[in-house]
C-alpha positions in Angstrom: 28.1 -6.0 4.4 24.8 -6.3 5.2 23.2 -3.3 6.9 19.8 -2.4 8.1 17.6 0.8 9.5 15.5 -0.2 12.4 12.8 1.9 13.9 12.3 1.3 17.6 9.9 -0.8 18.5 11.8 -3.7 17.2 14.9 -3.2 19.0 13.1 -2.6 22.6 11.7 -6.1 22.2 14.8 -8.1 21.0 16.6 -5.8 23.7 14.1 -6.6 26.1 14.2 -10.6 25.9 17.9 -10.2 25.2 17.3 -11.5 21.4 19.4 -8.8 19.5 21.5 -11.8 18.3 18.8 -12.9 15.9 19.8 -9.1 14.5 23.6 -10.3 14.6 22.8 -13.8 13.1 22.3 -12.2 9.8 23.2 -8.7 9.8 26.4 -6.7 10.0 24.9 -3.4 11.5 21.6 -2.0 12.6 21.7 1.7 11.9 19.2 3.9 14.0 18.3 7.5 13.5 18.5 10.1 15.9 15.1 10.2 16.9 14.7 6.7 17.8 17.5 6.5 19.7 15.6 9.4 21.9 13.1 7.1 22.0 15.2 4.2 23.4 17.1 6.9 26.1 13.9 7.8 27.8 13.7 4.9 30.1 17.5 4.9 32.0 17.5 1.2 32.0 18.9 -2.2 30.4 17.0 -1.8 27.1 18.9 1.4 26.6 22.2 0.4 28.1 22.1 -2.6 25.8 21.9 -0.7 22.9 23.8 2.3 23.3 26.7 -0.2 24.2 26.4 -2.4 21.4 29.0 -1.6 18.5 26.2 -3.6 16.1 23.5 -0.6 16.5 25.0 3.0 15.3 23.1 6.0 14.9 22.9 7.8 11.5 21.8 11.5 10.9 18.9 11.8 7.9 21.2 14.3 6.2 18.5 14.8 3.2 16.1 17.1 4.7 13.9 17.3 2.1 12.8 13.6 2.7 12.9 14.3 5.7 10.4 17.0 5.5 8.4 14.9 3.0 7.7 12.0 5.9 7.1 14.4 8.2 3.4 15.0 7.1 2.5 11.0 7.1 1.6 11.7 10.5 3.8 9.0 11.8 5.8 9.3 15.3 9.4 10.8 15.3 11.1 7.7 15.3 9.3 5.9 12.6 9.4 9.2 10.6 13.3 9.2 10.9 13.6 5.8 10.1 11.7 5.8 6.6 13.4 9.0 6.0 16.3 7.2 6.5 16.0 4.3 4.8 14.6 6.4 1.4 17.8 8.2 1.7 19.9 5.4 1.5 18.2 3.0 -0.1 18.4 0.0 3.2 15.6 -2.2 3.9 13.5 -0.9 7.0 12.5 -2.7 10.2 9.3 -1.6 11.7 6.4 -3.4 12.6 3.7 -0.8 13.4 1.4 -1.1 10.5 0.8 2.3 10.1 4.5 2.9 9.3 4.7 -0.4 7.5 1.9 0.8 5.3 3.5 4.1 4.8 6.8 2.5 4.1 5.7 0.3 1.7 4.2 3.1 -0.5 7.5 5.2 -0.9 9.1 1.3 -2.2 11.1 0.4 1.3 11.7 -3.1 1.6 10.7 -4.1 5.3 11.1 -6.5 7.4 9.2 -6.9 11.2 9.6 -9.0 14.3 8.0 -11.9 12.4 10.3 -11.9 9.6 13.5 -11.8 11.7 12.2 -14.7 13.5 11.6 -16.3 10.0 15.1 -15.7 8.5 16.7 -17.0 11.5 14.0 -20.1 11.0 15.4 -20.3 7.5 19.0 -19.9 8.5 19.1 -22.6 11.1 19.6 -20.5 13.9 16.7 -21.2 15.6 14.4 -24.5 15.5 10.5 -24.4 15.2 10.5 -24.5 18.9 12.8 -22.2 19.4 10.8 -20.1 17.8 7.3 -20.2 19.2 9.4 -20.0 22.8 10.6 -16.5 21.3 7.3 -15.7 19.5 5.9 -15.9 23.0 9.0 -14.0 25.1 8.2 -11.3 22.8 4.4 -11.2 23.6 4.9 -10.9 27.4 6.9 -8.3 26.8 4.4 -6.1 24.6 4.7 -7.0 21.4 1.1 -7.3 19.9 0.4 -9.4 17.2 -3.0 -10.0 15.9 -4.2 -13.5 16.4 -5.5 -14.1 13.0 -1.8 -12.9 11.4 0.1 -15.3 14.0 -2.2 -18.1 12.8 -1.4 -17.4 9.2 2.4 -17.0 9.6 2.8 -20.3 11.8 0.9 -22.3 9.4 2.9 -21.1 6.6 5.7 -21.8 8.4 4.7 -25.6 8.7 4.8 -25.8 5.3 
């Protein structure tokens, strides 16, 4: 079974443009810590109701405080705090695309993986086509996801490849 720990920026954008199949595409379940799923209830709308009734996206507890405590100090939000807390704690691969987090993530060893790379595997996979994807690439933009200009370039062109 394939399972991953999302943080929540992610998940508001595939919620948003109604894209968590390119979760389901590939994965089996999407767990979530408790503080990003208070970060996904603050707003009382679709994004939320998507989620919360989704049996693909379950929240987990960080039971190992002492991680816990450990990313605390990185100076991270709550919900990306959780989430690499989480993923150290049982060893999953990490979604989470803010690159302080990213950065952070990478230096305790977490495998991650961002909007980019989801798009990507589903690339890979067949489940989208090239157009498909730069259609997505830019649903995801008008919805807020920011992407600098220079790393879109790069990962389009390696993409042609």
């Amino acid at each position: 079974m394939k399972v991953i720990i999302s943080d929540t920026t992610a998940l508001i954008i595939l919620a948003k443009c109604n894209r968590l199949n390119l979760l389901t595409n590939f994965l089996e379940k999407v767990y979530i810590p408790d503080a990003v799923m208070q970060e996904i209830s603050i707003k009382n709308d679709d994004v939320k109701k998507f989620i919360t009734t989704s049996d693909f996206v379950e929240v987990k507890e960080v039971s190992n405080k002492k991680i816990l405590e450990d990313v605390y100090y990185s100076g991270l939000d709550a919900g990306e705090i959780e989430a690499i807390a989480l993923a150290l704690e049982t060893g999953l691969d990490l979604i989470i695309d803010e690159k302080a987090g990213r950065k952070y993530a990478k230096s305790k060893g977490i495998d991650i993986l961002g909007l980019l790379g989801i798009l990507k595997i589903n690339l890979l996979n067949k489940h989208i086509n090239y157009i498909e994807l730069l259609y997505i690439l830019d649903e995801f933009k008008k919805v807020k996801f920011r992407i600098n200009p220079k790393l879109e370039k790069e990962f389009l062109d390696n993409l042609s490849k």
